[in-house]
N, C-alpha and C positions, 0 to 999 in steps of 0.2 A: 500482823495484827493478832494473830491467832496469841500467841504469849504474852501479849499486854493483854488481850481477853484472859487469860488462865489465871494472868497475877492481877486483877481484878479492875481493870480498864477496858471495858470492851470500846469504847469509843477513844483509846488513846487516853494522850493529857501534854499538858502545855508544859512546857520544861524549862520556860521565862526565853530569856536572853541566849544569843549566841556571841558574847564579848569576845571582839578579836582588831586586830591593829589594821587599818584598811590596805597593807599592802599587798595580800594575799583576799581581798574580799570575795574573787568572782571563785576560789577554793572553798571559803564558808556558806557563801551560795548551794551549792554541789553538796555539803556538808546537811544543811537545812532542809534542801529537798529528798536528802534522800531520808534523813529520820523522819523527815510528816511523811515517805510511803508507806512507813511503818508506823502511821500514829502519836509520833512523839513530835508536838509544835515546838517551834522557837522564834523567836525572832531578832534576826539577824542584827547586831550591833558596831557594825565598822566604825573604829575610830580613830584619824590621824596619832601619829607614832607615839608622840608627844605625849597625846592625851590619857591615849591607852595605858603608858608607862606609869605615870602617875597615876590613874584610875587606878591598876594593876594594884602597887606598890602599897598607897594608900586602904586597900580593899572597899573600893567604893560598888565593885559588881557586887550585887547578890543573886540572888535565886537566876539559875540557868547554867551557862560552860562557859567557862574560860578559857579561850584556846593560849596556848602558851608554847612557846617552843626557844630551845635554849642553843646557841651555838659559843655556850661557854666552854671554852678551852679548860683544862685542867684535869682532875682525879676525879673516883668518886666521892671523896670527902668535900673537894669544893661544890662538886656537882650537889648534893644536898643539902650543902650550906643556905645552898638558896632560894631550893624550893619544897624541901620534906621536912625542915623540924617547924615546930610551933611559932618559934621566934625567927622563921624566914620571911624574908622582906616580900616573898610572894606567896604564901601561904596563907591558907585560908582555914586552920585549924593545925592540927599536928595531931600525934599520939605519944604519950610519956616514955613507954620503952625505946622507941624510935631515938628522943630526944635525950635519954640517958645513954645508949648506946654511940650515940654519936660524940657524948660530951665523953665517954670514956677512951675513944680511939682517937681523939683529939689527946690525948695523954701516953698512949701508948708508941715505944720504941721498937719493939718487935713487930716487924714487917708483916710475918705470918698470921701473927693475933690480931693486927688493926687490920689486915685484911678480910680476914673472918669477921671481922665484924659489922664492915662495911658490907660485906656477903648478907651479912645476918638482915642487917635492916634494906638494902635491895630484897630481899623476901618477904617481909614484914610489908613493904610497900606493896612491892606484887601481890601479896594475898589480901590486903586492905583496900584493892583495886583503889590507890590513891591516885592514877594516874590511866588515864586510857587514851590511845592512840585513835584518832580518828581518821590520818592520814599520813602520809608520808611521802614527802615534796621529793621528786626523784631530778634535781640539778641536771639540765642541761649546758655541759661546759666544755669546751673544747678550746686548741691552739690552733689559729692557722697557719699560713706558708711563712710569713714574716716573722717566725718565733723561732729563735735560733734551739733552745730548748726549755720545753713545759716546763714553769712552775709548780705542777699541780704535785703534793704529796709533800711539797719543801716542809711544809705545814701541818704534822699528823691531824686528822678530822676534820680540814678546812677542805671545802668542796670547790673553792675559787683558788684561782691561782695569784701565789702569793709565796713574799711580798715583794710589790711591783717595782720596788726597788732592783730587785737584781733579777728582774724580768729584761732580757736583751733580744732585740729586735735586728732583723735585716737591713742597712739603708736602700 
């Protein structure tokens, strides 16, 4: 409370909506209570998967957080395709260097240059705090006795094991 009093809230303030997909709800619970210890209200908005997606998509949330989380496979180039330029399908603004840098490492053949650039706008994001982490879901997964052997890692960044297809079991 003491920092929302300095930057000129001494009572807090209501920060709208906490927009998030209800399959993680009792996590945005947790999420909620702990900003109103510190002043900051929300109010929680669970909403089936479906809904969210197209909420999301659409940009139908305003004022408050959109929790968002991505277990898109691929590069950094896809990874911001779709949610850091202006014209991403879950973006709720952009910035123009952002969006010129990307459009130019879409063009480039040197591996070293389009990864610098990629580098470049990962920084541009981090210091634009376009993105803040509010938690991080720590998977519990495991094989048991009946797994001849784990799946788990077939998949680079897949935290399930996968895929079940050549998942082979004990009879």
């Amino acid at each position: 409370m003491k920092l929302l009093a300095e930057a000129g809230f001494p009572d807090g303030f209501d920060a709208g909506s906490y927009w998030r997909d209800s399959s993680y709800a009792n996590l945005g619970e947790a999420v909620v209570n702990e900003l109103s210890n510190v002043g900051i209200r929300l109010h929680l908005r669970p909403l089936e998967r479906a809904a969210y997606n197209k909420g999301f998509e659409e940009k139908q949330f305003k004022k408050g957080i959109i929790q968002a989380a991505s277990a898109a496979l691929g590069n950094a180039s896809t990874r911001i395709a779709l949610s850091a330029l202006s014209t991403s399908p879950y973006a709720y603004g952009g910035y123009p260097e952002i969006d010129a840098l990307f459009a130019r490492q879409l063009h480039e053949n040197d591996l070293e240059k389009r990864g610098a650039m990629l580098r470049e706008i990962q920084q541009i994001m981090h210091e634009k705090d376009m993105f803040v982490p509010l938690w991080q879901l720590g998977f519990l997964c495991a094989a048991g006795p009946r797994v001849v052997e784990s799946a788990f890692g077939r998949i680079p960044g897949f935290v399930y094991q996968a895929p079940f297809e050549d998942l082979v079991l004990t009879s």
